[in-house]
C-alpha positions in Angstrom: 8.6 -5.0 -26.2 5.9 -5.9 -23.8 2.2 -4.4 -23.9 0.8 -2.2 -21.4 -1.9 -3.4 -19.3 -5.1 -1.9 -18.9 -5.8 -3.3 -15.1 -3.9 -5.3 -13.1 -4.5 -7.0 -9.2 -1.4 -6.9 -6.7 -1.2 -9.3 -3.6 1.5 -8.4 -1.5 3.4 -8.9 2.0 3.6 -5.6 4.1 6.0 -4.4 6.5 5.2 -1.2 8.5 7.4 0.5 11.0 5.6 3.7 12.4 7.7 5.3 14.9 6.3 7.0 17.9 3.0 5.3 17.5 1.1 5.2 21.1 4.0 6.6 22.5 6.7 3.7 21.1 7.9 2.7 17.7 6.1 -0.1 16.3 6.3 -2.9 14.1 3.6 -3.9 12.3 3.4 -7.1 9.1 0.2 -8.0 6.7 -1.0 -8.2 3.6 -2.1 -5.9 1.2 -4.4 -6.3 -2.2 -4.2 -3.5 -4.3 -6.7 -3.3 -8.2 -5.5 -1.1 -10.5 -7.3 0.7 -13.6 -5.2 2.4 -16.2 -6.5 5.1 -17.9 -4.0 5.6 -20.6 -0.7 3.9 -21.0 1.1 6.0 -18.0 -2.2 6.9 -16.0 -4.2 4.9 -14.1 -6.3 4.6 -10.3 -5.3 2.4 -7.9 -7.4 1.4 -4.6 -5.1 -0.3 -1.8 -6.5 -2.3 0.8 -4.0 -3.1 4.1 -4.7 -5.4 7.0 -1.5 -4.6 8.9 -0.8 -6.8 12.8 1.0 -5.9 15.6 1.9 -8.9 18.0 5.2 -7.6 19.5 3.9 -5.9 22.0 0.8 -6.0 24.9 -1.8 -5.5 23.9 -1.4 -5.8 20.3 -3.6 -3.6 17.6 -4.8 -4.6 13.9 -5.2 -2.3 11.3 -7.2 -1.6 8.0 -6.3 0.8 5.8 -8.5 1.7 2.9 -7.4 4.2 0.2 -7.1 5.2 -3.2 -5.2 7.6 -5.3 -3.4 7.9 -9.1 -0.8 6.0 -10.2 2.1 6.7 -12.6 3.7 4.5 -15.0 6.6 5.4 -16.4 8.2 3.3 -18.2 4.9 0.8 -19.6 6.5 -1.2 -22.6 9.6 -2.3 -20.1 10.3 -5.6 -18.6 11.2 -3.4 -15.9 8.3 -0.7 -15.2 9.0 2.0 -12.2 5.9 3.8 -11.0 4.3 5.7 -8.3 1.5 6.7 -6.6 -0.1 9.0 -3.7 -3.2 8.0 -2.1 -5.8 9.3 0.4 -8.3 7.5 2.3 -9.0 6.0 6.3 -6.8 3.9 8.3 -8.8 2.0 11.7 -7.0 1.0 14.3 -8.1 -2.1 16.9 -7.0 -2.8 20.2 -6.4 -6.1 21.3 -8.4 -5.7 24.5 -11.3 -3.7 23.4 -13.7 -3.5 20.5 -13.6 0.1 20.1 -12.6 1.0 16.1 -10.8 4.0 16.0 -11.0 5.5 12.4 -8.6 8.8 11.0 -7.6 9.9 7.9 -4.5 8.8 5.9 -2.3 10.3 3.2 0.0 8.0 1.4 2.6 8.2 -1.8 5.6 5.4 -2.8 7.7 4.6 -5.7 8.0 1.1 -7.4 8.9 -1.7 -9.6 6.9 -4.1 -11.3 9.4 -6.9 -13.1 7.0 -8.9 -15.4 7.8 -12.3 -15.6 5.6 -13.3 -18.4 2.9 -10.9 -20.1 0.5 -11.6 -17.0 2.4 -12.2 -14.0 4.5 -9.6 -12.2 6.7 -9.3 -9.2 6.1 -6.0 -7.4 8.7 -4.2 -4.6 7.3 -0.6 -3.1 10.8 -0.3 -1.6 9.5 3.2 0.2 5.6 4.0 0.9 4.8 7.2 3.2 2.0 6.6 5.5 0.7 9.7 7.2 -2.2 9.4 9.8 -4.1 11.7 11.6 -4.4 10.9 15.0 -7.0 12.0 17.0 -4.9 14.6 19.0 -4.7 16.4 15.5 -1.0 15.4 15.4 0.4 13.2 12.2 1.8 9.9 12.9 4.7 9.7 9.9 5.5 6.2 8.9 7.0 3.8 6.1 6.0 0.7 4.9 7.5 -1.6 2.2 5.7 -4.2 0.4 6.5 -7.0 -2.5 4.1 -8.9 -4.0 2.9 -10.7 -7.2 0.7 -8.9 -9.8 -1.7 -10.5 -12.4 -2.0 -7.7 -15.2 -5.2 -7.9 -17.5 -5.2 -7.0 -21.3 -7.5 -6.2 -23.5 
């Protein structure tokens, strides 16, 4: 029987595919760091912060996303803890061969798995995160991104 945490911090690799973004479907790879407060054993906030990259095609376009949402735990005591999560916050979008920042809205929710390998470290898959954007012809971009990462949980 493990303990529940009452914070954690998640470093992860990100993998986006968004299809039909600026008229193609895109790849896009990065990072993501992601604090977590839990309010009780199966409630908690969570604030994610992506830096996503696109370099396959001309010209190429970076991404921030900055949201935050609840988070779910279900199973807390477990080695093996699913959760999820639904976010909302702002996504900006920069092309390669201007400075303009182009900032919309962005609505996100995904399930996962933290796997705790000792009572602080983790190893966290988000097998399935929705990413919708609004873009700025009012139309929703509807995309996916997976992510799995390592997790440093905090206890009191």
């Amino acid at each position: 029987m493990h303990d529940a945490p009452v914070g954690s911090f998640t470093a992860s690799y990100v993998y986006q595919y968004a299809p039909d973004l600026a008229g193609a479907n895109r790849s896009l790879m990065g990072w993501s760091a992601t604090p977590e407060v839990n309010f009780t054993k199966y409630l908690g906030l969570q604030a994610e912060f992506t830096s996503l990259y696109m370099r396959s095609v001309y010209p190429g376009q970076d991404r921030l996303m900055m949201a935050a949402g609840p988070r779910f735990n279900f199973a807390p005591h477990s080695r093996f803890s699913p959760f999820a999560f639904a976010e909302g916050g702002e996504i900006r979008a920069t092309r390669k061969l201007s400075d303009v920042s182009d900032w919309n809205p962005v609505a996100t929710g995904g399930i996962g798995l933290n796997y705790k390998i000792s009572r602080g470290i983790s190893f966290q898959l988000i097998p399935g995160e929705y990413v919708g954007q609004l873009q700025d012809d009012n139309s929703w971009n509807h995309s996916f991104m997976s992510k799995a990462g390592i997790t440093f949980n905090f206890y009191k």
